[in-house]
Each structure stands twice: as C-alpha cells, then as structure tokens.
Phi, psi and omega in degrees: 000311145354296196275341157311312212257347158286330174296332171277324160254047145241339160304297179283350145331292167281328172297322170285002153259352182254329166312306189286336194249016153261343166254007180270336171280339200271325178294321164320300182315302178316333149329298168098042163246148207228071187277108192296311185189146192280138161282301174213138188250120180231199162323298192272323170194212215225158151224158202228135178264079138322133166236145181247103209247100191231205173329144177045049194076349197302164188186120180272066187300139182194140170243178196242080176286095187254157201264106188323157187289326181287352194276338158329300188272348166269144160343293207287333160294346176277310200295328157309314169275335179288316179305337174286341187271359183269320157303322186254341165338303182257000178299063184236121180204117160339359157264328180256130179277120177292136166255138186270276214215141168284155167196207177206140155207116177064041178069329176269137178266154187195139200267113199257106199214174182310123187255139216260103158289101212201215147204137182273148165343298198290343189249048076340248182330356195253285192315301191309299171316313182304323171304338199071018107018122168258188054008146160286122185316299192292348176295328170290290191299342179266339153285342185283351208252342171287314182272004147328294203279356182271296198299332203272336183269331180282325202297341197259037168245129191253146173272184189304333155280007177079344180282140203258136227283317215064040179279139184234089165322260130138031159245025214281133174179156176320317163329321208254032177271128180233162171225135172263171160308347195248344163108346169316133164225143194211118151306126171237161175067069172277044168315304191253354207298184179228132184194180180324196206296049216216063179173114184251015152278115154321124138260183246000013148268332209176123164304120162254118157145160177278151209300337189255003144226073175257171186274144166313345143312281173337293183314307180284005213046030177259191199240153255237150185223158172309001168277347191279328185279333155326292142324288176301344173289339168254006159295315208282331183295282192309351176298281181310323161300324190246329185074032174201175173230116197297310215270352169339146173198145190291307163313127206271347156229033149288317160327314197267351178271319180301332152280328169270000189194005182283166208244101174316139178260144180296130217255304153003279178279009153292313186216147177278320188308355192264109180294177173284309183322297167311282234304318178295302203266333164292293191335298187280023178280293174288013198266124185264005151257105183327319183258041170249001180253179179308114193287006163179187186280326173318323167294285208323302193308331178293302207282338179270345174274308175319294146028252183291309171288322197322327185227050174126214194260145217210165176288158181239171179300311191286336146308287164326319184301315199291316232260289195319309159331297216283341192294312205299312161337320188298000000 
C-alpha cells in the first residue's frame, strides 16, 4: 500500500509546487521581475535566473534566491537569510557575487542578486572528470588565488564606525564558487558566515559548514577566526588538483576526524606536475594548527600570485574563460 500511495503523494507534491511558484512568477512579474528558469534547489529554497525590467526597456539578467515559505516563518532561518543579505550588502568586490535588494512576496522572502553566466566549482570539476580531464595546474592556482583577493577584502571590511566586521564565510567549496564565461570567479553564499554582531551558529555547539570542508577549528568546535577560512581554500585547490577531496567519506564523521587526523601527503607524488614551490603553499595551506597556517588571505593571495607571476605572464580572466568555454563545448 505504501509503496502505491508515495508515487502519489509526491505527484501532488509537485503539482503544489509548480502551482505555487506559478503564482509566485505572477507576483514576481507584478514586480517587475521576469522568472526565466530555476537554477538551483537546495533545503532551503530555490534560485532563479531572473529579468529585471525597467524604464524605456531596460532589462537586467539577475538572479533571485528565494527562501521556501516553510521555512519563512521560523526564526532562525529568517534571521540567516535576512542576515546574510545585511552582510553581504556593502560586500562589492570583483570576486564576491553581489546583492542588489532584500525583499517579502507572500510571506516568503527573497534575495536579488548578481547574477554569474557560468558554472559553480563542482559542475567544473564534474565536466573535467567526465572527460578524463586533469585542470590545469596554473589554472587551478589561479581560482583559488581570485576567492583569495574576494576574502582577503571582506575579512578586512569595516563598517561605517571604522570597526572592523570580522567575516568568516567559514563555507568555502566548490558549490559556492562560480566561474563565468568570461573567466570571473566569485565566492557566493555568506548564508552561515560570522561576523560583528552577526552569527545564529553558537560555536562550540554546533558545526556550520560542510563536513569534509571545514577548517580543524570548525571540526572541534572551536572557536574560529579569518584563518578558519584557508584551510578549505586548500582543500578546494588540492580538489582541483586531484579530482577529489582527500578527506571526503561517505560517513560525514569520518570526514570530519579526517580533517582532524588524516596524515596530509606530499602532493607531488599524487600528480608530477605539482612544482615544490605550489607543494609549499598547500602544505602550509593545509597546516591544522592555525598559527602555523597563512596567517590570512592575503598572505595566501601573495604567495599564489608570486607563484603564478614571478617569472612573467600567468594566467587570466580572459584565459581562464577562453579553457571554459572550450571544456563546455567539449
């Protein structure tokens, strides 16, 4: 009987989800947003590749991340979507995906924000694989060394008193990475970040971030600084590098012991193409006592552009863009 009557109340599931969010394009319109087609479906809500439509024609691709209604109405989930959008609000940096405007339709709230013509990290790295594909090494070093220069500008952003906010994404993967066609790469989804008066994760209650890429702070629960964000930048690199993520585990605590205790490997002898120079800056990328690690993004962002530049011309936006295209083709 069960297995009879669940194909049926996920059918009505779904007719009551295509219902809602059809009448959720007609308020939108009334808006004077134009919802073209859903991008992504998580837990919590949905984002939409959206046009924004104003005086004498104007017209705007942007996209719209709105919050499911049930989720609306609790607390903790309003005060994380309004806060982030509070946050990221004066957050305008070539690196960082921007917010235009907060808003309500119908008891749900939704977030208006730049919209990336792209791919996020993980379907990068998913297209590479299907191919049988390595990344280029310097290409790799060179996105990770762009949400360097996005991070290195919010932990170092002060607000209108001159106090300086203290942001901690503290979610940084590939999901929340974007690459554009045009070779732009931007940290998206300050959802859990931490910052001045700012943060509904308790730490040392509860881990915020995914599991297989947090920092050996996060994993123990303690509590976390702009150095917390480093570690997963060398996680996400050697990812790229490897076409894995060494501390993964289908067991999300193993993942997380595995960030406290897996014995990092010389990276070298994984891929030959990994100079000694690169080998130094994960490692100390990768270093689980913080103040033994990069003591911010900036340092990172230094030691990968030396890297990459020190001895002539290195890759670019317009380089990267030109390889994407070509992956996407392939």
């Amino acid at each position: 009987m069960l297995a009879r009557i669940s194909p049926l109340a996920s059918a009505l599931a779904a007719a009551f989800c295509e219902t809602t969010l059809s009448a959720l394009k007609h308020i939108f319109n009334e808006l004077h947003y134009e919802m073209v087609r859903k991008i992504a479906e998580g837990g919590m809500g949905m984002v939409f590749e959206a046009c924004q439509r104003g005086a004498g024609q104007f017209r705007k691709t942007v996209a719209v991340k709105l919050i499911r209604e049930e989720y609306s109405t609790i607390p903790e989930f309003q005060n994380n979507f309004i806060g982030e959008a509070r946050l990221v609000a004066d957050l305008v940096h070539t690196n960082i995906v921007q917010t235009y405007h907060l808003g309500m339709i119908s008891g749900q709230y939704f977030m208006v924000m730049e919209y990336v013509n792209g791919v996020n990290l993980e379907q990068f790295l998913e297209r590479h694989i299907a191919l049988g594909r390595q990344i280029p090494v310097d290409l790799a070093a060179f996105i990770i060394s762009r949400i360097a220069r996005g991070l290195a500008y919010a932990h170092n952003k002060r607000d209108r008193e001159g106090r300086l906010l203290g942001i901690v994404h503290r979610d940084i993967g590939p999901k929340n990475i974007m690459i554009g066609h045009e070779g732009d790469v931007k940290l998206t989804d300050f959802g859990i970040a931490k910052a001045l008066d700012l943060m509904y994760n308790e730490e040392g209650q509860v881990i915020a971030g995914k599991d297989e890429y947090l920092s050996p702070e996060q994993a123990s629960y303690a509590v976390t600084d702009a150095r917390a964000d480093i570690f997963p930048l060398g996680i996400v690199l050697t990812e790229l590098l490897l076409g894995r993520n060494i501390f993964r585990n289908q067991d999300r605590l193993v993942s997380r012991r595995n960030i406290l205790n897996l014995p990092i490997p010389q990276f070298s002898t994984l891929r030959a193409d990994i100079d000694p120079k690169l080998e130094v800056i994960i490692q100390k990328a990768l270093t689980r006592d913080r103040e033994n690690r990069y003591q911010s993004a900036t340092e990172i962002l230094t030691a990968l552009e030396v890297y990459l530049y020190g001895e002539g011309y290195g890759p670019t936006n317009e380089k990267l863009g030109a390889y994407l295209r070509d992956l996407l083709a392939s």
